[in-house]
C-alpha positions in Angstrom: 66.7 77.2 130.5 68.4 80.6 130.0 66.4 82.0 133.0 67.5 79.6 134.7 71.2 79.7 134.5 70.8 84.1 134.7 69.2 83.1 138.3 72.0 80.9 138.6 75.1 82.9 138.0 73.6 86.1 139.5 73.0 83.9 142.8 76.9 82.9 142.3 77.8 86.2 142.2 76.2 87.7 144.5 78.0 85.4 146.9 80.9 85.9 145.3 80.8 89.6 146.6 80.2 89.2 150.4 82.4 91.9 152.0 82.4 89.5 154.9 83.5 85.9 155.5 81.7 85.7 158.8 78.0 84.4 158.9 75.3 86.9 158.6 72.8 85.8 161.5 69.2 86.6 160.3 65.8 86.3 162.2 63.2 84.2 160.5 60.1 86.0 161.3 56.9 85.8 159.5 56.7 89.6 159.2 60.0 89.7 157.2 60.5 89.5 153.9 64.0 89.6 151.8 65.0 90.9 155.4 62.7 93.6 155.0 59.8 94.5 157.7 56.1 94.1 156.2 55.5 98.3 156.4 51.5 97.4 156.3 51.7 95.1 159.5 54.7 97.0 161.6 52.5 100.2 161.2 49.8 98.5 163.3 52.0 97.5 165.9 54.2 99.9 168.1 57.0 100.8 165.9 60.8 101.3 166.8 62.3 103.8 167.5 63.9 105.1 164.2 67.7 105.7 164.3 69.1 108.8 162.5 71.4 107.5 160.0 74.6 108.8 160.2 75.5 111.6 157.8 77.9 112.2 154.7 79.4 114.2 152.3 80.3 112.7 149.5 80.9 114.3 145.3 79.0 113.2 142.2 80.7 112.6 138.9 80.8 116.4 138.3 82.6 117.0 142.0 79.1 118.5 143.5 79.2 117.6 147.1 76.4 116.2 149.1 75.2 116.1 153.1 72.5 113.9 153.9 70.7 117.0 154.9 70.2 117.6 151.0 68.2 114.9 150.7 65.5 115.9 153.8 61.8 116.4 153.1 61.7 112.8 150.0 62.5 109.3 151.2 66.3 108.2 150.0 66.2 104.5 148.1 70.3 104.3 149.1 71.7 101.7 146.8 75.6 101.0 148.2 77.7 99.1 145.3 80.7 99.1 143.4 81.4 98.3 139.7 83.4 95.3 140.1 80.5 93.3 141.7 78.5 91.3 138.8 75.2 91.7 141.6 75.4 95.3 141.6 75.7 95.5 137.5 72.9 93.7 137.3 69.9 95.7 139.6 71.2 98.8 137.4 68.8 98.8 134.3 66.1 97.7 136.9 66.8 100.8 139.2 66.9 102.9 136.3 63.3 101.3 135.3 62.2 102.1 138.9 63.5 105.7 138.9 61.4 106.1 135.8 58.2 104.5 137.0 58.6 106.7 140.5 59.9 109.8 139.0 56.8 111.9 140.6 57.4 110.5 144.0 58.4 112.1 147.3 61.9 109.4 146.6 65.2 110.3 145.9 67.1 107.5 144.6 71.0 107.5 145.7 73.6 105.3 144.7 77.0 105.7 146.3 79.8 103.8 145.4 82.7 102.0 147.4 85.1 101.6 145.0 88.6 102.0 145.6 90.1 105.7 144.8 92.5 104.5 142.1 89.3 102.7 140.3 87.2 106.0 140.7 88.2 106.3 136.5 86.4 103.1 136.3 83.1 104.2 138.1 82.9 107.7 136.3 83.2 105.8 133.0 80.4 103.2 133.8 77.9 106.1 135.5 78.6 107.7 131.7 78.2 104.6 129.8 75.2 103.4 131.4 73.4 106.9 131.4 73.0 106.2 135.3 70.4 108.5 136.4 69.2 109.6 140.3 72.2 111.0 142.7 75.3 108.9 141.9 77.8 109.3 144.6 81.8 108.0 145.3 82.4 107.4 148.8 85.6 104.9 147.9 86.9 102.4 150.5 89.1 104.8 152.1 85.7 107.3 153.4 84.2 105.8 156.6 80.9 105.2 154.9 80.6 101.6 154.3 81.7 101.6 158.2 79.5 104.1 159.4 76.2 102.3 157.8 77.9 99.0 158.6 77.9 97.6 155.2 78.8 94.1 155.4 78.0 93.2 151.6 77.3 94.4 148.4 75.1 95.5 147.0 73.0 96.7 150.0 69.4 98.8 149.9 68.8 100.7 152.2 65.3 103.3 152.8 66.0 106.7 155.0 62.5 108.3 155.7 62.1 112.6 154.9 63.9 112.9 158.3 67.0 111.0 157.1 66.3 108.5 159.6 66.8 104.1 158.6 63.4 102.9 157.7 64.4 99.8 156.5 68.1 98.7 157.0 68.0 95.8 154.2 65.9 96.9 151.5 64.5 95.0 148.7 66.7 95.2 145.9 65.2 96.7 142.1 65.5 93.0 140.7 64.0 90.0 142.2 66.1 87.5 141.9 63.7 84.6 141.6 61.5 86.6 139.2 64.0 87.7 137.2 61.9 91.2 137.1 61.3 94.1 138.7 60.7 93.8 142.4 57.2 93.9 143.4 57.8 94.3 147.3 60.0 97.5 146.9 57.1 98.5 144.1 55.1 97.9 147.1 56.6 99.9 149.7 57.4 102.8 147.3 53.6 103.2 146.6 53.2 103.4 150.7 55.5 106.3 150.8 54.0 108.1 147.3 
């Protein structure tokens, strides 16, 4: 019963935090899953074009800047959030576990936030307080990044291959919401790029 009702408020949450009152269209298509192509069937087919993502510079909690350019030669797991979003909260002791399980891995895990600039106290504390590892990252609201990758809700996942080019625009994210544990399709697709 207490599963249930988790599953339950993080669903009302996470609807609750939609950047976006229009109507996100999505393609049913029997090779997506979680809005995420099926890496093991696209490769067979003839793939897209990749699109170079667009690039940033943005400061950690210590004032370090970084390009996307840092990041080139690994695979960036980018997770965009902020810490007033009960959705985001959630997925972090579940990116943490992932960071831990794929700490050998050509994958740098990336998590910027759009917080406003007068909550950037507020971020700073809860990076501390929650001994938030990988690349954490401020962008704000008031940085063009959310527009540039065209963020439409949080939290989004994204996957930039060693390039810095979008893999997958709408990642899996580190919980599964209907498992309640960590997600087995990004587990998937990080094994693929190991």
């Amino acid at each position: 019963m207490k599963t249930k009702l988790l599953i339950l408020s993080i669903l009302i949450t996470f609807f609750s935090c939609n950047k976006s009152d229009q109507k996100i269209e999505e393609s049913i298509d029997a090779k997506k899953i979680d809005s995420v192509i099926d890496i093991e069937s696209h490769e067979t087919e003839n793939p897209k074009e990749l699109v170079k993502a667009p690039d940033f510079s943005l400061a950690d909690i210590n004032g370090k800047r970084y390009d996307l350019a840092d990041f080139k030669g690994k695979y960036i797991y980018l997770d965009i959030w902020a810490t007033w979003c009960g959705p985001c909260k959630v997925q972090i002791p579940f990116m943490k576990e992932l960071e831990k399980q794929f700490q050998n891995a050509p994958i740098y895990f990336v998590s910027i936030s759009l917080d406003k600039l007068e909550d950037k106290p507020v971020w700073e504390k809860m990076v501390r307080e929650n001994q938030m590892s990988g690349v954490q990252l401020f962008a704000g609201q008031e940085d063009n990044f959310g527009f540039d990758y065209k963020i439409e809700y949080i939290p989004t996942f994204m996957i930039l291959d060693k390039e810095g080019n979008t893999m997958i625009d709408r990642a899996p994210a580190p919980m599964d919401y209907q498992t309640g544990k960590i997600n087995k399709e990004l587990v998937d697709i990080f094994k693929m790029m190991n």
